[in-house]
C-alpha positions in Angstrom: 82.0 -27.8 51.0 83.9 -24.1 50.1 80.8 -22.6 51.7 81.0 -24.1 55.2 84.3 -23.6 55.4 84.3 -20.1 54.8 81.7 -20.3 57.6 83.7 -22.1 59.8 86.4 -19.1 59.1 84.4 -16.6 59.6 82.6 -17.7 62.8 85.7 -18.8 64.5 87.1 -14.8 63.6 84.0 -13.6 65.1 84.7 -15.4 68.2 88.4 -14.5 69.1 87.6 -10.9 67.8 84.3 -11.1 70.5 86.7 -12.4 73.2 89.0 -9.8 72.9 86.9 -6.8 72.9 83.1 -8.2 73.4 81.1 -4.5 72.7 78.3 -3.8 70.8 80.5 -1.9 68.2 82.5 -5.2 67.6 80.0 -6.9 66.4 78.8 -4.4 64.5 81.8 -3.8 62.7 82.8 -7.2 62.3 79.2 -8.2 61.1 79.5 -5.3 58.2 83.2 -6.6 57.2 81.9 -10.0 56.5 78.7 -9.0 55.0 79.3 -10.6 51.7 79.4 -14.3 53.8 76.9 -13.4 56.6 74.4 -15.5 54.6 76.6 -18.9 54.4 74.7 -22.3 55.5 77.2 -23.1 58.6 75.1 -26.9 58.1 73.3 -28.8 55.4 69.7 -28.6 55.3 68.9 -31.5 57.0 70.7 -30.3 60.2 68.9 -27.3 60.4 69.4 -23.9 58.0 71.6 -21.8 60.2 73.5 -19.4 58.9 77.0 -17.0 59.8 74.3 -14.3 60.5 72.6 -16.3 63.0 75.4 -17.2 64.6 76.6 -13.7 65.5 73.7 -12.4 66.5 73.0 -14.6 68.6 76.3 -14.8 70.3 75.9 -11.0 70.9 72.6 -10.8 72.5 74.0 -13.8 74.9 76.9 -11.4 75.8 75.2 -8.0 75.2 71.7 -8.6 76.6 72.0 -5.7 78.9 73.0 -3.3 76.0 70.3 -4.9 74.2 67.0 -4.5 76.6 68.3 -0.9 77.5 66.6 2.2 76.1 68.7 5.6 76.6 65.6 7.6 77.2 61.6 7.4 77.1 62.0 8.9 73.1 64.3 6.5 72.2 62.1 4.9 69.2 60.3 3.3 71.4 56.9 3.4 69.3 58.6 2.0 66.5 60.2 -0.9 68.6 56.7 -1.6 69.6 55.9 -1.7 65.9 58.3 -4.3 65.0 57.7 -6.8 68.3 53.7 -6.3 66.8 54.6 -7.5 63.2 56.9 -10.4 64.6 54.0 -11.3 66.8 51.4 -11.1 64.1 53.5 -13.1 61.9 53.9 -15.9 64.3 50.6 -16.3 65.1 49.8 -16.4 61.6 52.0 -19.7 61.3 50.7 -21.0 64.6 46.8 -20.7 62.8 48.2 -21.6 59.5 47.3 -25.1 58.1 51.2 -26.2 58.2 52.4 -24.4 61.6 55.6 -26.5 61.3 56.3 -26.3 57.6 60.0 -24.4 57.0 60.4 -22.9 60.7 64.0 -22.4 60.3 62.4 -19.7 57.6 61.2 -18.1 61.2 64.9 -16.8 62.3 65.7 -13.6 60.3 62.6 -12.0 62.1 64.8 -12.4 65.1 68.4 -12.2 63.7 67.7 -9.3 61.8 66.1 -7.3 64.9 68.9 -8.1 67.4 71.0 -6.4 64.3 68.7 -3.5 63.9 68.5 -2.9 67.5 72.6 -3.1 68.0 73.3 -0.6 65.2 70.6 1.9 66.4 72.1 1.7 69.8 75.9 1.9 68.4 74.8 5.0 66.0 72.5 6.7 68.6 75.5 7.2 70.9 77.4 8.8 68.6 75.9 9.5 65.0 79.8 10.2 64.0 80.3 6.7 63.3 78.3 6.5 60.5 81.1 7.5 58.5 83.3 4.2 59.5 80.4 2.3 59.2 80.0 3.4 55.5 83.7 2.8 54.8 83.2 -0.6 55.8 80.4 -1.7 54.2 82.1 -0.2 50.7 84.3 -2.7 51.2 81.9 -5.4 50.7 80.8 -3.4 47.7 83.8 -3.5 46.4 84.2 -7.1 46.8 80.8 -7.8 44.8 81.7 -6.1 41.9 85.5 -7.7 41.6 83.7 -11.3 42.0 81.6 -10.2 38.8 84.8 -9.2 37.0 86.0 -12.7 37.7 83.0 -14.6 36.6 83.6 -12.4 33.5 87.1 -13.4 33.1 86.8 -17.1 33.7 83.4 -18.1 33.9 79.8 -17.5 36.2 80.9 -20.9 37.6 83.3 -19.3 39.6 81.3 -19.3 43.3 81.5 -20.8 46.5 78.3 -22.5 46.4 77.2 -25.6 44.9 75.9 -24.7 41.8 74.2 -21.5 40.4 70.9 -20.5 39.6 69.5 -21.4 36.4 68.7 -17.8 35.7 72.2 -17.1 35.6 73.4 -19.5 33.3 73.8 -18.8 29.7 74.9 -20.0 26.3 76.8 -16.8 25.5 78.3 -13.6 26.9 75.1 -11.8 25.7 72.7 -14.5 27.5 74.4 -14.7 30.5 73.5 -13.2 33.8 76.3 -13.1 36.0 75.4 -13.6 39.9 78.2 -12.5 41.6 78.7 -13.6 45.2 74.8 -14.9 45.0 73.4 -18.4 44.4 71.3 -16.1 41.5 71.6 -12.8 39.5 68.6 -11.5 40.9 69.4 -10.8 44.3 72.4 -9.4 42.8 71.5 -7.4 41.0 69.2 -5.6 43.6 72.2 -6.1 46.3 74.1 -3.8 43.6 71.3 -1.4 42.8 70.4 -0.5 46.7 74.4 0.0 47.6 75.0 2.4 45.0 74.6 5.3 45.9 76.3 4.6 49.1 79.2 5.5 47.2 78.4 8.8 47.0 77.7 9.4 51.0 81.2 10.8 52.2 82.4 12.6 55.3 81.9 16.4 55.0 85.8 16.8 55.3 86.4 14.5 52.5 89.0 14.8 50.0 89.0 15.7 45.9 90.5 12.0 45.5 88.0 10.1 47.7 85.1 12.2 46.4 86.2 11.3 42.5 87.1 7.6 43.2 83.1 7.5 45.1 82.0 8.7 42.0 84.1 6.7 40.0 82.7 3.7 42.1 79.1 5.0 42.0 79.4 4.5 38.3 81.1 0.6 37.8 78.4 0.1 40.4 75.9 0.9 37.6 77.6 -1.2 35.3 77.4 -4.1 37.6 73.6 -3.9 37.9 73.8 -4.2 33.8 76.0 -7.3 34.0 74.0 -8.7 36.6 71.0 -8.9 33.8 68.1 -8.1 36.5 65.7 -5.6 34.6 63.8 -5.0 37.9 67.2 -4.0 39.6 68.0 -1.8 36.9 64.8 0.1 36.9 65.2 0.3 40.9 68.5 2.2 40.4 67.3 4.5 37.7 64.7 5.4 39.5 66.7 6.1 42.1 69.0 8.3 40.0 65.8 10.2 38.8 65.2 11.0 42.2 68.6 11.9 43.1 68.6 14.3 39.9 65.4 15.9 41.1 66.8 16.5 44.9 70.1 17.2 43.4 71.4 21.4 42.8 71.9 22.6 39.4 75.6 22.4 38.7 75.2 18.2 39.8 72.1 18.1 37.4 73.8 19.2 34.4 76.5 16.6 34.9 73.9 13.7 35.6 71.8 15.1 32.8 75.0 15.1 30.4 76.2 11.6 31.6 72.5 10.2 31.3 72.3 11.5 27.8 75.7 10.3 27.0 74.9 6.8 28.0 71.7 6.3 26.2 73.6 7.5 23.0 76.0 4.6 23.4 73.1 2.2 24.2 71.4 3.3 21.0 74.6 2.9 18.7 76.9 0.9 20.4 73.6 -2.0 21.2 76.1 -3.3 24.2 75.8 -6.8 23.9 75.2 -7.8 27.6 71.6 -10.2 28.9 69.8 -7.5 30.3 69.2 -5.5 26.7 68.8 -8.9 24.9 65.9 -9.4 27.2 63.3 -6.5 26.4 61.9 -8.6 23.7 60.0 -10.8 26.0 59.0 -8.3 28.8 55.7 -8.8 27.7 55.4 -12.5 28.1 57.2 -12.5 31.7 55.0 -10.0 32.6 52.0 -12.1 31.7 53.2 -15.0 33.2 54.2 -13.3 37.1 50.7 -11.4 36.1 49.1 -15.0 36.3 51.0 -15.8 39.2 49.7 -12.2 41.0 46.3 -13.5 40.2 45.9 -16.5 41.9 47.8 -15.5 44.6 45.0 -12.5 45.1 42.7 -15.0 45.6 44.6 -16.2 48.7 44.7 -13.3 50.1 41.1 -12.8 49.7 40.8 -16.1 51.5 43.0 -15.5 54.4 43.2 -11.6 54.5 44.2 -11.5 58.5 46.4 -14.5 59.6 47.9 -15.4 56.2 48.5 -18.5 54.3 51.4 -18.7 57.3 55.0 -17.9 56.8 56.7 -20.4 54.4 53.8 -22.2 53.8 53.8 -20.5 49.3 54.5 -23.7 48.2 53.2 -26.0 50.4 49.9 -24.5 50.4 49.8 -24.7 46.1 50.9 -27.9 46.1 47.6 -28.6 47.7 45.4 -26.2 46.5 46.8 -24.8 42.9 48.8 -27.4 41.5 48.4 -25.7 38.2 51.6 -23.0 39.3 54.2 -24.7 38.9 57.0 -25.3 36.0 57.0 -28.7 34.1 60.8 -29.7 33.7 59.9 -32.9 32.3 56.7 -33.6 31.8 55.2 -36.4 34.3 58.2 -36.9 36.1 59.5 -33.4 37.8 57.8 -30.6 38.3 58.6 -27.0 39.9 56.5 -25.4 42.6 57.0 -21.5 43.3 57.7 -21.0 46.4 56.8 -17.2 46.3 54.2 -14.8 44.2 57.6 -13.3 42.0 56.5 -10.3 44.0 58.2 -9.5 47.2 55.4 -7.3 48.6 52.7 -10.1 47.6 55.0 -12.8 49.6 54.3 -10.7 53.0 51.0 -9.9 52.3 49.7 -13.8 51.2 52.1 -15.0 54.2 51.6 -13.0 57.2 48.4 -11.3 56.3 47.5 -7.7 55.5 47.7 -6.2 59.2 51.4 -7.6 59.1 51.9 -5.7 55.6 50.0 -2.3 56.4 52.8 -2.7 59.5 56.0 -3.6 57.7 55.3 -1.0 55.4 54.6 1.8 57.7 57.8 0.7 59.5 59.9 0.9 55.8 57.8 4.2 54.7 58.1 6.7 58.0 61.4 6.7 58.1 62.0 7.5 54.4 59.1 9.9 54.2 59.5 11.6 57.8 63.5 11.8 56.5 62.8 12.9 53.1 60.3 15.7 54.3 62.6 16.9 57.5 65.3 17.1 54.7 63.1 19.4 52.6 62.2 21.8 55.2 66.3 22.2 56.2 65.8 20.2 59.4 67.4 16.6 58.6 71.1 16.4 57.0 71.4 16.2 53.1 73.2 13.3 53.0 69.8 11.1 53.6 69.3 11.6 50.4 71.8 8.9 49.0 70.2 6.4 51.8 66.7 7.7 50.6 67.7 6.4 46.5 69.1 3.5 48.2 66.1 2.3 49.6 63.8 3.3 47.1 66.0 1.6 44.2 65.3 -2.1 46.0 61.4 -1.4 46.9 61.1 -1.2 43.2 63.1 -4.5 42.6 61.6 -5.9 45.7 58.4 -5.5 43.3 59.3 -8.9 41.3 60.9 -11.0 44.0 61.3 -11.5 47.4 64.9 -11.5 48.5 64.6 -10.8 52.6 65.9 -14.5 52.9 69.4 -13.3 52.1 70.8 -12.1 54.9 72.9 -9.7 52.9 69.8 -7.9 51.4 67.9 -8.2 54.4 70.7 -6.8 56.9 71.3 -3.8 54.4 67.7 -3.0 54.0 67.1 -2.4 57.5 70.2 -0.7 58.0 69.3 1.9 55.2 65.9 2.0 57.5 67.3 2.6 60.9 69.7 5.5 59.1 66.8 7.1 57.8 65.2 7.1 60.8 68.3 8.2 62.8 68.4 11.2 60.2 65.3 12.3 61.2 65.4 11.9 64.6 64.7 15.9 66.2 65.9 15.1 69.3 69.4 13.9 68.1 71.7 17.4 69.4 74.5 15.8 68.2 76.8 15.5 65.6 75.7 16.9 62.5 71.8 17.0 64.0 70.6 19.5 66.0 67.3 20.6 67.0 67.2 24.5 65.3 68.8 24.1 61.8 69.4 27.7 60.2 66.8 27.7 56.8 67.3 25.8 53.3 67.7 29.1 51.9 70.5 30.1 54.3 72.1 27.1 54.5 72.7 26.9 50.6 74.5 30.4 50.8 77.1 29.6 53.3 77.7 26.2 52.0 80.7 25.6 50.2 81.3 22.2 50.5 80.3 18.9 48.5 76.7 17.8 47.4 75.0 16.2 50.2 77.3 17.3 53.3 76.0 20.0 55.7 77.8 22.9 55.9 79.6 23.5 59.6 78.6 26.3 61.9 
């Protein structure tokens, strides 16, 4: 009941906020300040699986349509638009062939929630690329807010949530066994929630102060710790990773401090043996790898079947039910059994779904940004702080490796807005704020730089 009440709150917010000032940067900003509830059920299942997300995007496009369908100029992304209305297309044809075209089609409305998002916060950045900054602050307060709800569930309990009950992989007999979820139903999505907003922490404004720079680090760090309490090893290797790739891109006086702190914290892991789930559970990566491995395997074998369309959208667990009845999970044996409902592998779920054209085209949408970014950055064209949105990503494409988690809104909608700021960064044709066509050399621009890793220095 909490949960559709804090809906119900939220919604109604939305609406007297919308009234007053009805722009595309309201609902922008008010969709980022209530990110941590933007994926609350607003009804039970049985009277259709809306969410707050839903809700406000649609209620913008109603009110915003013009701001929506307008395109500033003939460059403005268009191509990758085009890309995105192709997927969506090839991913409802591939339910409309499928063998259960109505099967779970209320698993159909992020495809269009999520673009009328994406295509509001391109529109509100491209006009002036300034407001990043504000956008950032706001969104750190969400971060904020998912790290205090673990501290809570470590003072009094992981029972402390607004939904119904938890997920079993976040219940636990003892401190050391238990995997705290956080403002999730599970500590999975948590944990890569955690791991991809990291390192937002460290993108600041180039003018700002010694106090907000040490508390972001500060921050960056606890963020860390979260991902550990959160017990999701895939997470955790997502935001290493991401820190080994922030070390590498890093300049020498950063990587002696990340190379002292890394060292430092794999001594206390080696004497201290924190007692936390995630380090109690190396002993079995083996067997859970055999067992998604298994998983991976059959669902190959779909995929050889239905390489183009897909099995349809939503249709995992339907489509095993009838046709591999051996994956599922007994929980008491003749009586109740468990059906996946995805491959444990977030890349496989889009691939055995919507088919392989529809995965060659969601990854090229997720990989141009990130490379074209990473590569303008490189060459002294795109602005260093991509970097951090760069480790960001990357950190839940490697989590994204063991589950698929796009059905939260709150993953989803961050996702895609790491996306669209990658490919605003490396947009050449942006001669504003902080990105201009004819940036001076890397060479140059590291000697009249004085200011703090990441930030470009001013002209």
């Amino acid at each position: 009941m909490l949960q559709y009440i804090i809906a119900l709150v939220v919604i109604l917010g939305f609406m007297g906020v919308f009234v007053w000032r009805p722009t595309v940067g309201t609902y922008i900003k008010y969709t980022l300040w209530t990110l941590p509830f933007t994926s609350t059920k607003i009804l039970p299942l049985d009277y259709g699986f809306i969410r707050v997300f839903d809700v406000l995007a649609v209620t913008a496009v109603l009110f915003l349509f013009r701001e929506f369908v307008t395109l500033r100029s003939r460059r403005d992304n268009l191509g990758y638009v085009l890309v995105i209305v192709v997927f969506i297309g090839l991913t409802l044809l591939g339910k409309f062939f499928s063998a259960y075209p109505q099967e779970k089609l209320y698993m159909l409305y992020p495809l269009f929630t999520i673009f009328i998002f994406t295509r509001f916060f391109i529109h509100y950045l491209y006009e002036d690329f300034e407001r990043r900054y504000e956008l950032l602050r706001i969104l750190k307060f969400g971060f904020g807010l998912a790290m205090l709800f673990i501290l809570l569930q470590i003072v009094i309990g992981p029972s402390i949530t607004y939904y119904t009950e938890i997920h079993n992989n976040a219940k636990g007999e003892s401190f050391s066994t238990t995997r705290f979820p956080g403002l999730f139903l599970d500590s999975q999505t948590n944990g890569q929630f955690l791991a991809m907003a990291s390192f937002l922490f460290l993108l600041m404004p180039p003018n700002a102060k010694k106090l907000e720079k040490y508390l972001g680090y500060a921050l960056f760090g606890a963020m860390g710790v979260s991902v550990v309490l959160a017990g999701s090893r895939a997470a955790l290797g997502g935001f290493l990773l991401g820190c080994v790739l922030f070390f590498l891109m890093a300049k020498l006086k950063t990587k002696i401090v990340l190379g002292t702190l890394g060292i430092f914290s794999v001594l206390v892991i080696f004497l201290a043996k924190p007692n936390a789930a995630i380090f109690g559970r190396t002993d079995n990566l083996g067997e859970d790898y055999n067992f998604r491995e298994a998983i991976w395997e059959e669902t190959f074998g779909m995929i050889a079947k239905h390489p183009i369309w897909g099995i349809g959208m939503a249709n995992y667990e339907k489509y095993i039910m009838t046709y591999h009845q051996d994956l599922n999970i007994v929980i008491e044996p003749g009586v109740e059994y468990y059906f996946f409902r995805q491959p444990e592998n977030g890349y496989l779920k889009i691939m055995v779904d919507q088919g392989i054209p529809a995965f060659v085209l969601f990854f090229a949408m997720v990989a141009y940004p990130l490379l074209r970014s990473g590569i303008g950055w490189l060459n002294g064209r795109v602005n260093g702080e991509v970097k951090y949105v760069i480790c960001s990503a990357l950190a839940f494409m490697v989590a994204f490796n063991t589950v698929y988690t796009l059905l939260d809104y709150r993953l989803a909608c961050l996702f895609t807005l790491l996306i669209s700021l990658a490919l605003l960064y490396s947009n050449k044709g942006r001669a504003q704020n902080g990105i201009r066509h004819h940036l001076p050399a890397r060479k140059e621009v590291d000697k009249k730089s004085t200011m703090a890793l990441g930030t470009w220095p001013k002209n």
